[in-house]
Structures are given as structure tokens and as C-alpha cells.
C-alpha positions in Angstrom: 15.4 -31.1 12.6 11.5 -31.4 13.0 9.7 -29.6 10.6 6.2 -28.5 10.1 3.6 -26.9 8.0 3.0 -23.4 8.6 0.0 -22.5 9.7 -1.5 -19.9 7.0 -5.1 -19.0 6.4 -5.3 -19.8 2.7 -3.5 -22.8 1.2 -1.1 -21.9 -1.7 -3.0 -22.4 -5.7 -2.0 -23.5 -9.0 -0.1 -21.0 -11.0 -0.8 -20.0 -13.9 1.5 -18.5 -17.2 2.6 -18.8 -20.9 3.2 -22.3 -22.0 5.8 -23.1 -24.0 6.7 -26.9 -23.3 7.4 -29.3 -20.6 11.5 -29.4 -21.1 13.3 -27.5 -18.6 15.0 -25.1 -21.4 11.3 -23.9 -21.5 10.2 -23.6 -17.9 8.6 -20.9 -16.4 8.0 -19.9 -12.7 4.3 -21.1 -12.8 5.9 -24.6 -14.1 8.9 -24.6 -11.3 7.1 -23.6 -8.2 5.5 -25.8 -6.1 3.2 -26.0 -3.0 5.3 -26.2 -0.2 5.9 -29.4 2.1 8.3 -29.8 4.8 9.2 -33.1 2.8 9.7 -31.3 -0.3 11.9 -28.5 1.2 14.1 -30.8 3.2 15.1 -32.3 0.2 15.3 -29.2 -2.1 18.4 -27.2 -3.6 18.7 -23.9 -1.6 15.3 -23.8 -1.2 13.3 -20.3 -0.9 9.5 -19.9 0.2 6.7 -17.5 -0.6 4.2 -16.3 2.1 1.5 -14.1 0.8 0.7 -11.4 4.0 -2.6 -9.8 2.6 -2.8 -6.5 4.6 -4.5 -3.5 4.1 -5.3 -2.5 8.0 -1.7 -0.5 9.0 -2.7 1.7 5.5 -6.1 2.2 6.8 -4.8 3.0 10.2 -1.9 5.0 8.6 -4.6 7.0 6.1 -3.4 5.8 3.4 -4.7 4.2 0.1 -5.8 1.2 0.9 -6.0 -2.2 -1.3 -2.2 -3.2 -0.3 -3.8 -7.2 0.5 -4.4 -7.7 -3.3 -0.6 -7.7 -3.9 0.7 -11.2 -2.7 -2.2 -12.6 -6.0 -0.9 -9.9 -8.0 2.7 -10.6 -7.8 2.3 -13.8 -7.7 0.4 -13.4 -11.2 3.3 -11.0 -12.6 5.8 -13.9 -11.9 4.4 -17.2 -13.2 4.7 -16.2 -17.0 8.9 -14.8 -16.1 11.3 -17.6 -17.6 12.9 -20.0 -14.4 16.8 -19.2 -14.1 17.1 -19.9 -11.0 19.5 -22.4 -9.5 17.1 -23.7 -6.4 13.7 -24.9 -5.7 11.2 -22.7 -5.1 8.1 -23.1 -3.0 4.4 -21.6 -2.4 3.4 -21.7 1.7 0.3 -19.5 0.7 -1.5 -16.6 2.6 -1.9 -14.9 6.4 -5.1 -12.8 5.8 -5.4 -9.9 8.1 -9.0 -9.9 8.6 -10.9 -5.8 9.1 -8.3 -4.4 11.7 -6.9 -7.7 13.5 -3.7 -6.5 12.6 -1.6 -7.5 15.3 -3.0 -11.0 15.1 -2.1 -11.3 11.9 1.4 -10.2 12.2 2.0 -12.8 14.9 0.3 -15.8 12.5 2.8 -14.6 10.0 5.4 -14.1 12.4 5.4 -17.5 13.5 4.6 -19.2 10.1 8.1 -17.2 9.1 10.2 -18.9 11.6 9.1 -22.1 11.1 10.4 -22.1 7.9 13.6 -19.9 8.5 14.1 -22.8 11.4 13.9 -26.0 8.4 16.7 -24.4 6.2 14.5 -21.9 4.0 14.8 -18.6 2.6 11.8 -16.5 3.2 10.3 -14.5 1.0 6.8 -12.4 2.1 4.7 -10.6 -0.5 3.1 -8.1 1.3 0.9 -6.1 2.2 1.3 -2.9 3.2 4.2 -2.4 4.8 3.1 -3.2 8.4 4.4 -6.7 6.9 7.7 -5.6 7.9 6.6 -6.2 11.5 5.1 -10.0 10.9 8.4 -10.2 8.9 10.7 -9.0 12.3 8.8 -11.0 14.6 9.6 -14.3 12.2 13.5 -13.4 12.0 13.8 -12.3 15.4 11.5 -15.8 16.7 13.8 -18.3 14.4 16.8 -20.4 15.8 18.7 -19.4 12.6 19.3 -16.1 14.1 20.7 -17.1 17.8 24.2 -15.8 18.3 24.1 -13.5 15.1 23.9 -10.0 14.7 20.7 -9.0 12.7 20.5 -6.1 10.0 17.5 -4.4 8.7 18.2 -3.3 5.3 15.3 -0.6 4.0 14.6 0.2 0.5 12.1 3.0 1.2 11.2 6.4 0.9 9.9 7.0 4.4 11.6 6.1 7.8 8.2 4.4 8.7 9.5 5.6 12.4 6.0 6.9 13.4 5.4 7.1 17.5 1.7 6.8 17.4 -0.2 4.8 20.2 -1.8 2.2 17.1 0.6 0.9 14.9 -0.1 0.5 11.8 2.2 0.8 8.5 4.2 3.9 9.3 5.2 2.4 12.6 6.7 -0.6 12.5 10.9 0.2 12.4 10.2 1.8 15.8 8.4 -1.2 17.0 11.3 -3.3 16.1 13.7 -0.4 17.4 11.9 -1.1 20.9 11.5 -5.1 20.6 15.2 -5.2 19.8 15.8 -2.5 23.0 13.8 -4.4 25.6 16.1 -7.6 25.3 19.0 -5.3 25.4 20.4 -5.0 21.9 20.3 -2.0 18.9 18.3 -2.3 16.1 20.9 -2.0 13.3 18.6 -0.3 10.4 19.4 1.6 7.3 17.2 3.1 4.6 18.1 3.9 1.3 15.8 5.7 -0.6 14.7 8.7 1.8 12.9 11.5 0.2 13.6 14.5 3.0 10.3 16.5 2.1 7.9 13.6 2.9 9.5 13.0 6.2 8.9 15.3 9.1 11.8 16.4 11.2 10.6 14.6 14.1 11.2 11.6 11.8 15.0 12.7 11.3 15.2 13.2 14.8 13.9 9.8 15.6 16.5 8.2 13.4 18.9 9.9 14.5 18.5 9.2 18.0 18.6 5.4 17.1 21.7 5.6 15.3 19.8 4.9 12.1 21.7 4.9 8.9 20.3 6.2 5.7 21.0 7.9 2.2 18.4 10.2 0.5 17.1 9.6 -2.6 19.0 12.8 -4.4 22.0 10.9 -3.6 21.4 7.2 -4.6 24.0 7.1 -7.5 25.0 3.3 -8.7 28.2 4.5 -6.5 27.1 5.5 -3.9 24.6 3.3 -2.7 26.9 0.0 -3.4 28.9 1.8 -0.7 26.3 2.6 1.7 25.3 -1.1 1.2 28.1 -2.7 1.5 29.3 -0.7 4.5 26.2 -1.9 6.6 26.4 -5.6 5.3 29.8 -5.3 6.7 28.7 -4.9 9.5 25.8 -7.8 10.2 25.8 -11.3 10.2 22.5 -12.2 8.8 20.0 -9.6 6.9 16.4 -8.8 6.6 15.4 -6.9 3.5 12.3 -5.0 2.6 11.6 -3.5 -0.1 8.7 -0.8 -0.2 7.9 0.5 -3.8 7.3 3.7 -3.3 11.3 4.0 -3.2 11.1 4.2 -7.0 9.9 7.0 -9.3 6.0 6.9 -9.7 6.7 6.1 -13.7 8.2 3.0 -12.4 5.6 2.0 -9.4 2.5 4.0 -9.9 0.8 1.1 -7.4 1.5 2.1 -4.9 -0.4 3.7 -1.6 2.0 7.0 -1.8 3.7 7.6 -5.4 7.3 9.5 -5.8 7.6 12.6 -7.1 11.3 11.7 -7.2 12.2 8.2 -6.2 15.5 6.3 -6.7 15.7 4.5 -10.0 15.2 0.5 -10.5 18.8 0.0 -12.3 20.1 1.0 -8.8 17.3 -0.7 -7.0 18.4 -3.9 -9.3 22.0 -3.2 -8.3 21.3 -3.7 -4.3 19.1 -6.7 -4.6 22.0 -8.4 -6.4 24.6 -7.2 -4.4 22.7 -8.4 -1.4 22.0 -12.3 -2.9 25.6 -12.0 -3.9 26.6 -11.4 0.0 25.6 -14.5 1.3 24.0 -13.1 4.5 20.1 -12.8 3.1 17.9 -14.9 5.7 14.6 -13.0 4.9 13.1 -10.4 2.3 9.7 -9.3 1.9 8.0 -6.9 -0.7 5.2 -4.2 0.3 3.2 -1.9 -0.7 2.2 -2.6 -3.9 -2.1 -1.5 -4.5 -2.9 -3.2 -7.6 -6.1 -1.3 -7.7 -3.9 2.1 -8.8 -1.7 0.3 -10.8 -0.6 1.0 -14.5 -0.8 -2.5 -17.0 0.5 -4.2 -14.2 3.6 -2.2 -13.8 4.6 -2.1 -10.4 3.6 -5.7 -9.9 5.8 -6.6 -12.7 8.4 -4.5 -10.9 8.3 -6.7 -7.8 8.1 -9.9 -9.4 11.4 -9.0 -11.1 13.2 -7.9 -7.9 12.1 -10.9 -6.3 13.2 -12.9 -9.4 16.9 -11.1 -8.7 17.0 -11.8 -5.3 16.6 -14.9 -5.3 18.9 -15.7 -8.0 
């Protein structure tokens, strides 16, 4: 298959971290990752590659808190010191930098940066970015060869539906965008959402979900149980998955940096509990990360948060 580099707007850096030696019984991320080639990937063990999508503009446009396109350094910095477990190569494709409010442009660099390297045997993994990433991140699964003939799901680990009908989108839209991508060459977006906190979504929200046949569990009732369930029913039901994770689905103790903290939030041992059981499927083609803001962050708490989730899924 030919390959190519992915067109980004900032080529990937050195890593940095704790140094403990050059064996491999001492390696660390910042030791094991390297800048991505499609040389290197071809011949790589179940290879997986990182795509920075700095993004504040859907926040901005969604009046939120804005300084969402500092995350992809910041995670990046929370996972170079974590000890390397993982059995595959990992690569770093670097950054799509959404410029003021070119939003859309930048969704379609990243879009088609993403398929590129779904289409040469990769796993993608996007650090967003607010979560109008998801978008970039559905236009790169929904572009890439790897998906003909399969039957998509969009698995949610949010607190919000992020179904917003509003003329610009921006980070509160983009599950309806796919909804209607996905309906205008005649198939059903199959979403779920785990996570939902009913007071911070309107009813127009419900309704909109509803309508789309959109499956989701409330935050008051994500036990260990029950969302394993929820889970693995949807999986059941798809071929090849997309997940996103937004970290405002956890409890603000646990991601403070975020654009909108929660009061209640589900918490990360079943958070944890997902991502494994979704590496553990077999059917993960794509993840991304959003909405960390290091600027509110606590000692680098939510950043460290992501970095281990990403660290889980990609186990």
C-alpha cells in the first residue's frame, strides 16, 4: 500500500522525561516514541500514532473557557516521564493548528492527515483540542479505506450530548454534524454517550438524541456494572469504533482542566474500566482526547489523567 507523510502544521519534537537508563527494563515513553515515518510505521509492531489538534475556536464559538490548543504539549509532557509497557511501537505525526477561527479548515487538515494514517495500518490517536476535534476525528474515520464495508460506532465518554443545532459549529455541535454527514449518504450514526449529567443538558438536547436513536447512560448511573454492559452492548453491535473521550465526564477533583468542571462526574476507576474493555475488543480504529485547558488545571492533574487513559488504551 502507498504511504505518505501527513500533512500537519508543526513537525512532531523531542520528548522529554525522567532518565533512568538506556535498557529497555528502564524505558520510558519519551525514550520509546518516535517521529513518525511511513518507513518506520510499515515496519512497526501494532503500531499507534499521535496527532496533536490544537483547537480553541469551537470553545470560543461555544462560550466556553478557552485554552483547549495547549493540551496536545501538555499531554504530551504528562506522558514522556510514564514507564513504556506497551507491546507496539508508538509514533509522534505532530500538530494541525487551528489558526483564530479557521475552524473548519483545520478540521479537514486533520481529517485527512487521520486517514492517511488509518489507510497505512495505524491506530490513531488525536490529542485534542476542544472537543470540536471530534469532528476532524469523524471526517478522518469516515475518509479512510479501513472503514469501507464496516459498520462504524461512536463511542462518547462525555457529560454533554454535544448535539447543539446552531448555524456555526463549534464544540457543542459536532455529534449532530456527524449525525447528518452519516444521514446524507444514507446510513445512522450509531452514537452512545456515557457519562450524561441531565441538569447540564437541555431537553431539546434529550429530544435531539432521542430522535437519532442515540444511546446513552447518565452519570448517576455509571456503576463498574452497569456501564461494562452498556459498553459491551453497543460494541456488539459495530464493526470498527471511534472513541472520544471529553474530561469533563469525570468529577472536577479528578479533571479540574477542563473548559466546564463536574459537579458530579463518573469516576476514573470506571472510566479506566471502558478504555480497557474497549482495547480488549479488538474493534478500536481511532480514539482521541479533548478538552483538557491546561491553563485551569491543578499540578497537572487532568493532563496526567489523559496521558494515563491514553497509556490504557493503547495497551
Amino acid at each position: 500500500m502507498e504511504t505518505s507523510v501527513p500533512t500537519v502544521d508543526v513537525s512532531p519534537t523531542p520528548w522529554t522525561g525522567r532518565f533512568d537508563g538506556t535498557g529497555a527494563e528502564h524505558r520510558r515513553w519519551w525514550q520509546a516514541i518516535a517521529p513518525h515515518t511511513p518507513e518506520a510505521s510499515a515496519a512497526a509492531t501494532r503500531p499507534a500514532v499521535v496527532l496533536g489538534f490544537c483547537s480553541d475556536a469551537g470553545v470560543l464559538r461555544n462560550k466556553g473557557r478557552t485554552g483547549a490548543a495547549a493540551a496536545p504539549a501538555a499531554i504530551r509532557s504528562a506522558l514522556g516521564p510514564l514507564a513504556f509497557h506497551l507491546g507496539r511501537d508508538v509514533f509522534d505525526a505532530g500538530d494541525v493548528v487551528v489558526e483564530d477561527d479557521s475552524l473548519e479548515a483545520g478540521q479537514e487538515r486533520a481529517g485527512r492527515a487521520i486517514s492517511g494514517l488509518l489507510d497505512a495500518g495505524n491506530l490513531t490517536v488525536v490529542l485534542g483540542g476542544g472537543h470540536e476535534t471530534a469532528f476532524a476525528s469523524y471526517l478522518g474515520v469516515a475518509g479512510s479505506e479501513v472503514l469501507q464495508g464496516k459498520r462504524l460506532g461512536v463511542l462518547n465518554l462525555d457529560a454533554h450530548f454535544d448535539l447543539r443545532d446552531d448555524p456555526t459549529p463549534s464544540s457543542g455541535t459536532p455529534f449532530l454534524q456527524m449525525a447528518r454527514a452519516e444521514a446524507a449518504v444514507g446510513r445512522e450514526l450509531q452514537y452512545a454517550v456515557v457519562g450524561i449529567s441531565e441538569p447540564n443538558n437541555t431537553r431539546t438536547l434529550f429530544d435531539t438524541a432521542d430522535r437519532l436513536g442515540v444511546k446513552y447512560l447518565l452519570d448517576e448511573q455509571c456503576s463498574a456494572e452497569a456501564a461494562e454492559i452498556f459498553v459491551s452492548d453497543f460494541l456488539a453491535g459495530v464493526d470498527a469504533l471511534y472513541l472520544t473521550i471529553d474530561l469533563d465526564v469525570m468529577p472536577a477533583s479528578v479533571a479540574p482542566g477542563v473548559s466546564a468542571p463536574a459537579a458530579y462526574g463518573v469516576p476514573l476507576p470506571v472510566i479506566s474500566a471502558i478504555c480497557r474493555q474497549v482495547a480488549a475488543s479488538g474493534k478500536l480504529l481511532h480514539l482521541d482526547v479533548a478538552e483538557l485547558n491546561p491553563e485551569f488545571d491543578i499540578d497537572s492533574r487532568t493532563a496526567k489523567v489523559a496521558a494515563r487513559l491514553v497509556n490504557t488504551l493503547l495497551a
